[in-house]
C-alpha positions as CSV (number, residue, x, y, z in Angstrom):
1,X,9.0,12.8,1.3
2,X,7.3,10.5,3.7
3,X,5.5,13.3,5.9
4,X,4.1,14.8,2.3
5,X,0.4,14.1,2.4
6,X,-0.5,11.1,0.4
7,X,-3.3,11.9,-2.7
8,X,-5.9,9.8,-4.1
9,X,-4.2,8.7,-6.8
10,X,-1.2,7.3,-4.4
11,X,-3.6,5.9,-2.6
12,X,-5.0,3.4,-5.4
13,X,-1.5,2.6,-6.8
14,X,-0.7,1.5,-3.2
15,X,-4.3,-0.8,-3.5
16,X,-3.4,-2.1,-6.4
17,X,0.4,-2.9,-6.0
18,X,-1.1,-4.9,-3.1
19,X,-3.4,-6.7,-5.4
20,X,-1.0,-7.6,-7.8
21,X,0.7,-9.5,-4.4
22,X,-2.5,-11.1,-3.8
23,X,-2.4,-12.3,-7.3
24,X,1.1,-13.7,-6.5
25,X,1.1,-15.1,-3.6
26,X,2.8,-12.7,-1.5
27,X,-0.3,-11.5,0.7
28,X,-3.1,-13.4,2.0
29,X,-6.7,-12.4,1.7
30,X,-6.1,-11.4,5.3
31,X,-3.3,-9.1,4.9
32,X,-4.7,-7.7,1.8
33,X,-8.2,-6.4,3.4
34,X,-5.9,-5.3,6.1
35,X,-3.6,-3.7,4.3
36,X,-6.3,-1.8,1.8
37,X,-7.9,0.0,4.7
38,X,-4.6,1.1,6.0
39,X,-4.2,2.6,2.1
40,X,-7.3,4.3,2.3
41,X,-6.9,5.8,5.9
42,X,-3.5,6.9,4.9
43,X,-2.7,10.8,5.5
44,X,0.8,10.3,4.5
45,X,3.2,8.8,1.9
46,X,4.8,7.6,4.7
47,X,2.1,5.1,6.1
48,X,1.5,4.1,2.5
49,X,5.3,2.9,2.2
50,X,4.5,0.9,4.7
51,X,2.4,-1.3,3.6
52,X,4.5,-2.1,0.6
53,X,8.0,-1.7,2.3
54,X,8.3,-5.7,2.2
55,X,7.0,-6.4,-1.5
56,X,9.1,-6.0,-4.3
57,X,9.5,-2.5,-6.1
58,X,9.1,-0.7,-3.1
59,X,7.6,3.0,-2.9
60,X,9.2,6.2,-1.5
């Protein structure tokens, strides 16, 4: 499942899982912009895992 192309809508639920670790304390402003380009020059589920593999409640 992570080389299936990643949609739009997987896209913003990656954006705003990160968010949500903003909110909490696990991300810095820093990461976080980082992090929400990543999301949105993702191709693949597989680079959007990524960015949440260490967060709890992974994806894929």
């Amino acid at each position: 499942m992570r080389d299936v192309r990643a949609s739009d809508a997987e896209r913003d639920l990656v954006v705003e899982r990160l968010q949500r670790a903003v909110g909490n304390g696990r991300l810095t402003l820093a990461e976080f912009d980082e992090r929400v380009a990543a999301a949105y020059a993702a191709t693949t589920r597989g680079e959007l895992s990524e960015l949440t593999k260490d967060l709890p409640g992974h994806l894929w």
